[in-house]
Backbone as numpy.savetxt, mean C-alpha at the origin, in Angstrom:
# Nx Ny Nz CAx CAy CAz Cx Cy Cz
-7.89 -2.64 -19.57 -7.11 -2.14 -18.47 -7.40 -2.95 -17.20
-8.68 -3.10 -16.57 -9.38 -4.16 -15.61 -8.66 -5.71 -15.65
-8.58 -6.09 -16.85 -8.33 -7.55 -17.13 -6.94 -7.56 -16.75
-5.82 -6.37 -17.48 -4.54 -6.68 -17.29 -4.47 -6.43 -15.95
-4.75 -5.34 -15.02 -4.90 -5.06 -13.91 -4.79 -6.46 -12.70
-6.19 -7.25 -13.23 -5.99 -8.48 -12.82 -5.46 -9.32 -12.57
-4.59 -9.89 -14.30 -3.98 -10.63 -14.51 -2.41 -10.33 -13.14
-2.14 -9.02 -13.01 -1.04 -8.53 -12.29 -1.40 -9.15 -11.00
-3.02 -8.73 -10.50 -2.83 -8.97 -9.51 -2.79 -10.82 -8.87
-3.30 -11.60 -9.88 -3.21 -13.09 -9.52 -1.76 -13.48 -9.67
-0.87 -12.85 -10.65 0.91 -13.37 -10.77 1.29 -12.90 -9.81
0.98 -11.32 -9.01 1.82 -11.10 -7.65 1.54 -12.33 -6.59
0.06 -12.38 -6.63 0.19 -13.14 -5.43 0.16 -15.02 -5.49
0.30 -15.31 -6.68 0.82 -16.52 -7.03 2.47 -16.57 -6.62
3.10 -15.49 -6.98 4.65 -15.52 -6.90 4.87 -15.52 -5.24
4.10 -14.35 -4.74 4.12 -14.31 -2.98 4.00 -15.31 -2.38
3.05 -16.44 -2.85 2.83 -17.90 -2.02 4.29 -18.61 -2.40
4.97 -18.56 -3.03 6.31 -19.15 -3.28 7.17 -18.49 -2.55
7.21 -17.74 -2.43 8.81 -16.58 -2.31 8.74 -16.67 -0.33
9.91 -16.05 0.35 9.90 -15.94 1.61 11.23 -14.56 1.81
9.91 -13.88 2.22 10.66 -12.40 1.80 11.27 -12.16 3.56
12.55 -11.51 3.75 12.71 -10.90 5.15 12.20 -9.96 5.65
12.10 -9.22 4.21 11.13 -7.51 5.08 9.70 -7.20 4.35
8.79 -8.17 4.33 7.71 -7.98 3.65 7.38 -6.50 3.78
7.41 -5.85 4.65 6.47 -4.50 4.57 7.60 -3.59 3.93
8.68 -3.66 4.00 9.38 -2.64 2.95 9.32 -2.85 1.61
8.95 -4.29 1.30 8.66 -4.39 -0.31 7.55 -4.20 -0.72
6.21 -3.68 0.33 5.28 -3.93 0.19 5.43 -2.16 -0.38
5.62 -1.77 0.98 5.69 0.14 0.08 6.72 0.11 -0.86
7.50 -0.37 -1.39 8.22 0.22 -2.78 6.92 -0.47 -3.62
6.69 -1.59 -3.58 5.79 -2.06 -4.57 4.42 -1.60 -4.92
4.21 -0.44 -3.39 2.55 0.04 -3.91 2.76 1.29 -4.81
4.11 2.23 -4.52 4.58 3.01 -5.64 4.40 2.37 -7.56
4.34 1.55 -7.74 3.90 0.72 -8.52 1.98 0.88 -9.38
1.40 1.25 -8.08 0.29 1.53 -8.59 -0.27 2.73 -9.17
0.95 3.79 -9.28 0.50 5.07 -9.72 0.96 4.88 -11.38
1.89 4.08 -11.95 2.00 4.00 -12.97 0.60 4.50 -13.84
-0.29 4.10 -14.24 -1.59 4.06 -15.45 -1.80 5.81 -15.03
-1.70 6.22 -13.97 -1.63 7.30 -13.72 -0.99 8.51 -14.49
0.45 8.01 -13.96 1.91 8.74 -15.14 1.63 8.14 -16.76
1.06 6.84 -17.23 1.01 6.61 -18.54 0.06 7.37 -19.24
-1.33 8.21 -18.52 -2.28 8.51 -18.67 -1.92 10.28 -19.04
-1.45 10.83 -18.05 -1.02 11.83 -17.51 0.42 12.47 -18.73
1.16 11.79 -19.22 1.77 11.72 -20.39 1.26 10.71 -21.71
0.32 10.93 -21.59 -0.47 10.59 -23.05 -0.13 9.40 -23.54
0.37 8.48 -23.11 1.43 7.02 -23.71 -0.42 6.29 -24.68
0.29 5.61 -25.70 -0.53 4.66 -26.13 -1.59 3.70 -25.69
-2.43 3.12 -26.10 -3.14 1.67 -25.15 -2.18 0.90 -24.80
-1.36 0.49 -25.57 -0.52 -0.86 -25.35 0.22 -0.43 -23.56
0.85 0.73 -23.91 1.56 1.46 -22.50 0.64 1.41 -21.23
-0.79 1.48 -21.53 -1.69 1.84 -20.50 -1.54 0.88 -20.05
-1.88 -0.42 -20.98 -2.21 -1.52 -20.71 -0.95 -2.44 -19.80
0.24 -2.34 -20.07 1.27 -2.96 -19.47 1.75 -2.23 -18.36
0.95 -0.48 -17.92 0.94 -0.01 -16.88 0.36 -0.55 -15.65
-1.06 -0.68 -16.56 -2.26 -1.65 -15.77 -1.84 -3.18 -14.85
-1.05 -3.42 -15.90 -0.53 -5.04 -15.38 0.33 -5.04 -14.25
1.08 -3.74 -14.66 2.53 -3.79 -13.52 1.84 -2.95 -12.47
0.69 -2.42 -12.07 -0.09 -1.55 -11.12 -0.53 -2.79 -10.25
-1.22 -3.75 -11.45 -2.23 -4.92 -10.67 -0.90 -5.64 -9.55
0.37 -6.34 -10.25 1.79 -6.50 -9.44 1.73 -5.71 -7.96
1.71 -4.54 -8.65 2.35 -3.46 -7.36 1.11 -3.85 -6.31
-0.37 -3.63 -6.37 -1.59 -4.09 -5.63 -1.46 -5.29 -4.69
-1.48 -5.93 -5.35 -1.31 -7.28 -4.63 0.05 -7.30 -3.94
1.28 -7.08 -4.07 1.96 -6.83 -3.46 1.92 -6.39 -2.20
1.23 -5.05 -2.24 1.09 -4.19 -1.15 0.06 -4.84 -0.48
-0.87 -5.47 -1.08 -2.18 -5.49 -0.09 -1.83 -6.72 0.89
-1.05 -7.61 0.07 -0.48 -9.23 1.45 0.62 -8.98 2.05
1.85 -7.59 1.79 2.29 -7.38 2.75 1.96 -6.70 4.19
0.85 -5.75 3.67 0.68 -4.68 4.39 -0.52 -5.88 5.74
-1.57 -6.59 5.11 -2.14 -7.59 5.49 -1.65 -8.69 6.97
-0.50 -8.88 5.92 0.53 -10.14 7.08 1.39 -9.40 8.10
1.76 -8.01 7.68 2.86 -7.18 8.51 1.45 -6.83 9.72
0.01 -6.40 9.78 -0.11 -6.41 10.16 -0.88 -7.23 11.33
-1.02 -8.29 11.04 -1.46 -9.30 12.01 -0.28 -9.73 12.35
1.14 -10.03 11.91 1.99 -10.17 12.67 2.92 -9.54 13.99
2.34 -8.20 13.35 3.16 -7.14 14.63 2.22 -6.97 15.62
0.63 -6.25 15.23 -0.40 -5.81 16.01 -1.06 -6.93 16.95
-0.58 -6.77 18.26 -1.48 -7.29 18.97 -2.68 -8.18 19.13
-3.16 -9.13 18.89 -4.67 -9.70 18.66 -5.68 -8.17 19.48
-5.51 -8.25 20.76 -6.40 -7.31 21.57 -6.58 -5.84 20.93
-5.60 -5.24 19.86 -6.11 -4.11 19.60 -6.06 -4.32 18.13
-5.81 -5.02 17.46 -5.87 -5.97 15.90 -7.12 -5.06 15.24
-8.38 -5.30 15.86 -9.57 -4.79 15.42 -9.93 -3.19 15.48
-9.36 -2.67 16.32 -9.30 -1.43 16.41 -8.15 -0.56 15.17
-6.90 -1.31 15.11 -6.01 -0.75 14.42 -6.58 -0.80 12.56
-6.79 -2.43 12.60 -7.97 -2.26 11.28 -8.30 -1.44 10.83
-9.68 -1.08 12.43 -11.01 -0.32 11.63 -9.84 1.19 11.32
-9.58 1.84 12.32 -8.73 3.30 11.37 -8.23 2.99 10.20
-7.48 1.91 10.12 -7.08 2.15 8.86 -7.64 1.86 8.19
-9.01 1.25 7.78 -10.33 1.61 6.19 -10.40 2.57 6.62
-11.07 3.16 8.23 -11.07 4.68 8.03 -10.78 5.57 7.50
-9.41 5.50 7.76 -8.37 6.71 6.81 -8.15 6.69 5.50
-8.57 5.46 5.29 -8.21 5.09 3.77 -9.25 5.02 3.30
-10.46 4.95 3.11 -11.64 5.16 2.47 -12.37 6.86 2.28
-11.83 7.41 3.46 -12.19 8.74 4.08 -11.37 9.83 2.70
-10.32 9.14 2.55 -9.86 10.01 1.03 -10.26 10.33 -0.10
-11.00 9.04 -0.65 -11.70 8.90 -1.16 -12.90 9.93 -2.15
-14.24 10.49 -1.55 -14.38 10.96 -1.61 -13.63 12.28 -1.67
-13.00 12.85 -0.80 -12.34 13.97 -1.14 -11.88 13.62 -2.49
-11.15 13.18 -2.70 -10.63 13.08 -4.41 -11.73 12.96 -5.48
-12.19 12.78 -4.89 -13.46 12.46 -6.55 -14.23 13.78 -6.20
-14.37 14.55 -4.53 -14.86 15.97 -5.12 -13.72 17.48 -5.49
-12.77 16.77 -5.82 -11.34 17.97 -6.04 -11.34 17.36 -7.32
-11.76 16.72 -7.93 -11.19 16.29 -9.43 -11.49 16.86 -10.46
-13.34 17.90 -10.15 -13.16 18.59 -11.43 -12.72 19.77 -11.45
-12.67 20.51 -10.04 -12.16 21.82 -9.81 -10.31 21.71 -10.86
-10.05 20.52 -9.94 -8.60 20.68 -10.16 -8.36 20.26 -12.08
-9.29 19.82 -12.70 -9.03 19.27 -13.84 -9.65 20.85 -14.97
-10.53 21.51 -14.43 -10.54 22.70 -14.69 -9.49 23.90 -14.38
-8.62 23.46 -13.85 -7.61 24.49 -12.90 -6.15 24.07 -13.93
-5.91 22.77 -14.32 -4.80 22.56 -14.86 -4.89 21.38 -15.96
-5.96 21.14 -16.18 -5.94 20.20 -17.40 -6.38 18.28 -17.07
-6.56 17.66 -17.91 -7.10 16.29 -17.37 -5.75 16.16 -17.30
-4.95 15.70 -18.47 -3.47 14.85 -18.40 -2.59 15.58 -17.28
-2.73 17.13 -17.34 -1.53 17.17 -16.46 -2.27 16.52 -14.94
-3.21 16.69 -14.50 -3.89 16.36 -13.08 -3.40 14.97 -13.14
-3.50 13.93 -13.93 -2.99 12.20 -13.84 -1.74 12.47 -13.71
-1.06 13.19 -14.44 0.52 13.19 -14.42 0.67 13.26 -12.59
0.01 14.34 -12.15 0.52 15.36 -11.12 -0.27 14.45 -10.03
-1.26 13.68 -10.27 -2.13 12.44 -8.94 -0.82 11.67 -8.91
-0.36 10.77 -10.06 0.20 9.79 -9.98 1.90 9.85 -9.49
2.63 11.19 -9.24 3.55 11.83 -9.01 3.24 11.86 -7.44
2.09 12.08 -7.09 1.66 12.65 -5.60 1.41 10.95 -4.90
0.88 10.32 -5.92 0.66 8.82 -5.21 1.81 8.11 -5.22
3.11 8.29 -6.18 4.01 7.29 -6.04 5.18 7.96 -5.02
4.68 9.01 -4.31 6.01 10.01 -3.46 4.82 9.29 -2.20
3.70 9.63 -2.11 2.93 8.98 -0.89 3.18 7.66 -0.59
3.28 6.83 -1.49 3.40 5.33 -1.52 4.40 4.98 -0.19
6.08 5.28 -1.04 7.22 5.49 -0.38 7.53 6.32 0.33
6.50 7.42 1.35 7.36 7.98 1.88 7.60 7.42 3.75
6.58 6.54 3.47 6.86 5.38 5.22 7.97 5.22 4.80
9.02 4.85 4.11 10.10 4.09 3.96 11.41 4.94 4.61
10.77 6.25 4.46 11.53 7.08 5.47 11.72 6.76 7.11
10.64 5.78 7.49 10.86 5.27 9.08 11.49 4.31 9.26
12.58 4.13 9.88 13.75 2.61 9.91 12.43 1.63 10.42
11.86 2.21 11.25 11.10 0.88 11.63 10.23 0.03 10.63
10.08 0.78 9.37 9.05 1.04 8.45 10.31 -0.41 7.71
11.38 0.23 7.21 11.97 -0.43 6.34 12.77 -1.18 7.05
13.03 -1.72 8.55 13.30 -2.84 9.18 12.45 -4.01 9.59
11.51 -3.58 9.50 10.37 -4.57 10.44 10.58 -5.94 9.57
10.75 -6.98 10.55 10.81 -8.23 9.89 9.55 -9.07 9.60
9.84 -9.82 8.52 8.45 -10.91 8.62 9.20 -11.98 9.43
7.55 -12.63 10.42 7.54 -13.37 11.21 8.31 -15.04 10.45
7.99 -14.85 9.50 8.37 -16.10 9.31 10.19 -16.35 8.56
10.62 -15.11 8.72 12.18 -15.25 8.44 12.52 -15.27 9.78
13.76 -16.66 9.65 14.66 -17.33 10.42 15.19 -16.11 11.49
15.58 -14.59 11.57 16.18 -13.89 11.87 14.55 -12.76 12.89
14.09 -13.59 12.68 12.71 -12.80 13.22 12.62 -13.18 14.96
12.12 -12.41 15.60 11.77 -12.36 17.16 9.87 -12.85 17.27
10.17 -13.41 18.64 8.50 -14.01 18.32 7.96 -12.83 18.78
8.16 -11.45 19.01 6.98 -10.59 19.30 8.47 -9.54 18.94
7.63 -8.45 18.28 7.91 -7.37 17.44 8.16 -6.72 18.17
9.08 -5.48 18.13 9.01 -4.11 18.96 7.90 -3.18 19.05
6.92 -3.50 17.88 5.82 -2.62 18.17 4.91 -3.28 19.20
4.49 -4.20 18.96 3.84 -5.29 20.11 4.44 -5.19 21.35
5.40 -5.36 21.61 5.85 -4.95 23.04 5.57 -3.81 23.68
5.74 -2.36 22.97 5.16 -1.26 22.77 3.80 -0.95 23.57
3.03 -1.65 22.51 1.66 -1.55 22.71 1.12 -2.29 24.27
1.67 -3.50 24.65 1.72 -3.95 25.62 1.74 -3.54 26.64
2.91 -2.67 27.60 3.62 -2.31 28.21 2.83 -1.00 28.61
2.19 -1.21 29.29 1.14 -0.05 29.90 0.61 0.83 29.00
0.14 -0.14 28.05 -1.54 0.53 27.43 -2.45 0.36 27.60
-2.19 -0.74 27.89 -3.60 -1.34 28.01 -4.75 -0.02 29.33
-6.25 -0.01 28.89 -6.19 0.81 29.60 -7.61 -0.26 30.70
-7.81 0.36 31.66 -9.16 -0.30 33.10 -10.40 -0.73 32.37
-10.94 0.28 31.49 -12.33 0.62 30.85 -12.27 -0.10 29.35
-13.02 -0.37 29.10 -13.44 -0.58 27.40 -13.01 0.30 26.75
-12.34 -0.62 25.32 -11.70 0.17 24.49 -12.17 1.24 24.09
């Protein structure tokens, strides 16, 4: 599962160094929906072979998400608050973490192992996509398509009397 996992994730981002996408961060969230697959294959009992070509198309969806989400954000965010916007987000995203690994046996005692994968990977691929609900989310351009502005609407944003007197 690890290996195919892999293999997904070196073809996504072999294909990404070729390709020149207009809306990297909207393909980035349809594509992290992608990673709940092994989840749903797990969760409905599918074969190895299924796990395994879940695994592959998860590793795809990974890498996907991780160099859009990556480039969308050093392209939009500011250098001056770059490091700050970062650190929250491992914050928030590591901070889950734990919680899930201490709800996993309650909840796997409460409704079963398979249905809990079914019902994670249902909850992760509706989480994935549901930014896509923000136009800004599924407009934001990459910097490097022809149709792109040299500073983003969020950057301007942030600019424009935030900055604050005192240390961040």
């Amino acid at each position: 599962m690890l290996s195919a996992r892999g293999i997904g994730l070196l073809a996504a981002s072999a294909l990404l160094y070729r390709l020149t996408i207009s809306h990297l961060l909207r393909l980035g969230e349809l594509a992290s929906s992608l990673t709940a697959l092994p989840l749903l294959a797990l969760g409905t009992r599918m074969d190895t072979p299924w796990l395994i070509a879940a695994a592959l198309i998860s590793g795809l969806g990974m890498s996907i998400t991780g160099i859009a989400w990556e480039t969308s954000l050093h392209e939009h965010v500011p250098q001056h608050v770059l490091s700050r916007v970062a650190s929250y987000n491992d914050l928030l995203s590591y901070l889950t973490i734990p919680i899930g690994q201490l709800s996993v046996v309650p909840l796997t005692h409460a409704v079963g192992g398979y249905r809990l994968a079914a019902i994670a990977g249902a909850v992760s691929a509706t989480a994935a996509v549901t930014p896509l609900a923000s136009t800004t989310v599924r407009r934001l351009p990459a910097h490097g398509h022809p149709q792109t502005n040299t500073t983003s609407q969020s950057a301007r944003d942030l600019r424009i009397g935030k900055r604050s007197a005192g240390p961040p």
